[in-house]
C-alpha positions in Angstrom: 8.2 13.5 0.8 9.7 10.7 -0.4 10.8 9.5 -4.2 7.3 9.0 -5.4 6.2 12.4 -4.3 3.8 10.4 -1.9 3.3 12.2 1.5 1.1 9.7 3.4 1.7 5.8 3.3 -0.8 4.1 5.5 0.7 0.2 6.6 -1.7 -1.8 7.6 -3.0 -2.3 11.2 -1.8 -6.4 10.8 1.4 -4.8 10.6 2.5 -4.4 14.3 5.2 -3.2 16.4 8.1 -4.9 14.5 7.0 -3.9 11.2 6.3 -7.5 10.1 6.2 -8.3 6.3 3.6 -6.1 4.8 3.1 -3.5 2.2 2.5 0.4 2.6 -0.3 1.9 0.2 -1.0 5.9 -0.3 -2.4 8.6 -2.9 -0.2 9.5 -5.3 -1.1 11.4 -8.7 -4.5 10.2 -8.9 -3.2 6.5 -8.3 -2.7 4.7 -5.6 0.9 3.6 -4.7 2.1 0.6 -3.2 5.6 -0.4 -1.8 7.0 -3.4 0.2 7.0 -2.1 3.8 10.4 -3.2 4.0 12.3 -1.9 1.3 11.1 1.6 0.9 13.2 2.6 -1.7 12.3 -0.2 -4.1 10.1 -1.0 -6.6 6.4 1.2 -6.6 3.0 -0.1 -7.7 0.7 2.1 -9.5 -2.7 0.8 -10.0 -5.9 3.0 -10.0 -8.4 3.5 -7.0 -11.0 1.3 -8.8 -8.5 -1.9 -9.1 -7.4 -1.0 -5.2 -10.7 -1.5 -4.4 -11.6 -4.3 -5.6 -8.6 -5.9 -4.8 -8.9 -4.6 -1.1 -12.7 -5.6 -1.3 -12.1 -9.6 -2.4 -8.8 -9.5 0.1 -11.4 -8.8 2.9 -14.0 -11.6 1.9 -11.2 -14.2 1.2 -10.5 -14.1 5.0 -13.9 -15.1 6.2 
């Protein structure tokens, strides 16, 4: 367990090997956390499963 208290971060599968420049998103007190996949002990977005989401939702249409 890390800082957050969040057990399971989840990195994209964009990521790769090498890490690459992504974020790391995972459930954390009925929120859902986000951290830069390279600085793990930094800074921690909090937004709510709904905003996630939809965010998420209009990341995957934008690519199309």
């Amino acid at each position: 367990m890390d800082r957050t208290g969040q057990r399971r971060w989840q990195t994209s599968s964009y990521t790769g090997a090498n890490g690459g420049a992504c974020v790391e998103v995972g459930p954390v007190e009925h929120m859902i956390a986000v951290r830069d996949s390279k600085d793990r002990e930094g800074p921690v977005l909090r937004v709510s499963p709904a905003a996630w989401r939809q965010f998420a939702g209009r990341v995957k249409t934008s690519g199309r």
